[in-house]
C-alpha positions as CSV (number, residue, x, y, z in Angstrom):
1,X,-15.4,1.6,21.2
2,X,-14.0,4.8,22.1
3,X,-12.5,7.2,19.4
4,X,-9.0,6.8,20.9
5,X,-9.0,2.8,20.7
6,X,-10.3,3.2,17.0
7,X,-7.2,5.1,16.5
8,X,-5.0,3.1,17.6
9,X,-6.7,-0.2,16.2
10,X,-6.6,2.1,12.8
11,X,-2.5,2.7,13.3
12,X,-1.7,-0.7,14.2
13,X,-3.8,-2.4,11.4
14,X,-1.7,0.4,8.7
15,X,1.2,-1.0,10.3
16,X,1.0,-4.3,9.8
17,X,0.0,-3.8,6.7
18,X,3.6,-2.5,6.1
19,X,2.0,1.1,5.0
20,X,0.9,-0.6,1.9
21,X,-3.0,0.9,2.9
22,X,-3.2,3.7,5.2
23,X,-5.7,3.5,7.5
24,X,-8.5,6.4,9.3
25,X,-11.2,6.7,11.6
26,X,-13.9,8.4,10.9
27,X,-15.8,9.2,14.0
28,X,-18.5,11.1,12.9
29,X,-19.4,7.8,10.4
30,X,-18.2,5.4,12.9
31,X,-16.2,4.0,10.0
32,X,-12.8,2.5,9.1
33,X,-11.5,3.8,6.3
34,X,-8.4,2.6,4.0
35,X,-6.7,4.1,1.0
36,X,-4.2,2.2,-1.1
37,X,-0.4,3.9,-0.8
38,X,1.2,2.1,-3.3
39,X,-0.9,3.8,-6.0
40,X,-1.6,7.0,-5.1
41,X,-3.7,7.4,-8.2
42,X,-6.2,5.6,-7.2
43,X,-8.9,7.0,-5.2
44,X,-10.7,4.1,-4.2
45,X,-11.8,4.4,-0.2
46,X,-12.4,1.0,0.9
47,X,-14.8,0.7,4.4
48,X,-16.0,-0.9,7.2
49,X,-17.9,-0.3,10.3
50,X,-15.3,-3.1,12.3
51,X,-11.7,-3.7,11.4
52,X,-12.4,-7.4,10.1
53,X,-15.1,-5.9,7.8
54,X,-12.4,-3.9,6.6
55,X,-9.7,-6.0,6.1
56,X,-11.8,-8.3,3.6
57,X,-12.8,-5.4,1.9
58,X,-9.5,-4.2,1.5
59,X,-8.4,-8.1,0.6
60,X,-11.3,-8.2,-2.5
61,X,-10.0,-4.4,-4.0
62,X,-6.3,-5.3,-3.1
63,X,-5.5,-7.6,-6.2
64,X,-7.8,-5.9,-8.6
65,X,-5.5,-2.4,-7.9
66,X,-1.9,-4.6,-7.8
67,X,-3.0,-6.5,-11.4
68,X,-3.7,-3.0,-12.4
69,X,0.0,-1.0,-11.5
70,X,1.3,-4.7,-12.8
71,X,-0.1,-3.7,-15.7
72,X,1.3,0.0,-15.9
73,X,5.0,-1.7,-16.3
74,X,6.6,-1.5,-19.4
75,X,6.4,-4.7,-21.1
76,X,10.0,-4.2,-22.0
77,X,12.8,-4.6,-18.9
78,X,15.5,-2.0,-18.7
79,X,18.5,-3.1,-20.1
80,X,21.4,-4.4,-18.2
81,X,24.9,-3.0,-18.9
82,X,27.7,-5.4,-18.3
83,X,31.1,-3.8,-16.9
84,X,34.0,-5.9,-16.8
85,X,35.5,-6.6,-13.2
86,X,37.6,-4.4,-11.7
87,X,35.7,-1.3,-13.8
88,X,34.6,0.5,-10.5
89,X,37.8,-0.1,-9.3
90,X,39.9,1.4,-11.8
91,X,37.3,4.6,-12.1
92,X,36.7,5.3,-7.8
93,X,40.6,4.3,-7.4
């Protein structure tokens, strides 16, 4: 596989992944590499030599690192404040 198809097979796999993962070559290791977005605290590389490879690599670290920023949410929700109808109204004319 040439370095330009990798490329694009690396842009189009971050893409449907909705830019959740972003996705690299690596020519010089012949290697796909992926990094999570959503948690850019996390420096965990995930890798494979062929994009399936990857993909269920990325699928066994993916849940592990959501459970964890799942768990990083306050357990208490922000509280909701009630206007009465018409309050925006009256205030933005």
């Amino acid at each position: 596989m040439s370095n330009e198809t990798a490329k694009r097979m690396a842009a189009q796999l971050q893409e449907s992944w909705a830019g959740r993962w972003q996705v690299l070559w690596e020519p010089s290791s012949r290697k796909f590499r992926a990094f999570p977005a959503y948690d850019m605290n996390v420096n965990t590389p995930v890798d494979g030599r062929s994009l399936r490879e990857l993909w269920r690599n990325v699928l066994n670290v993916d849940q592990e690192l959501l459970l964890a920023v799942a768990e990083a949410i306050p357990t208490h929700p922000p509280k909701v404040v009630h206007m009465p109808p018409g309050f925006l109204q009256e205030v933005f004319g």
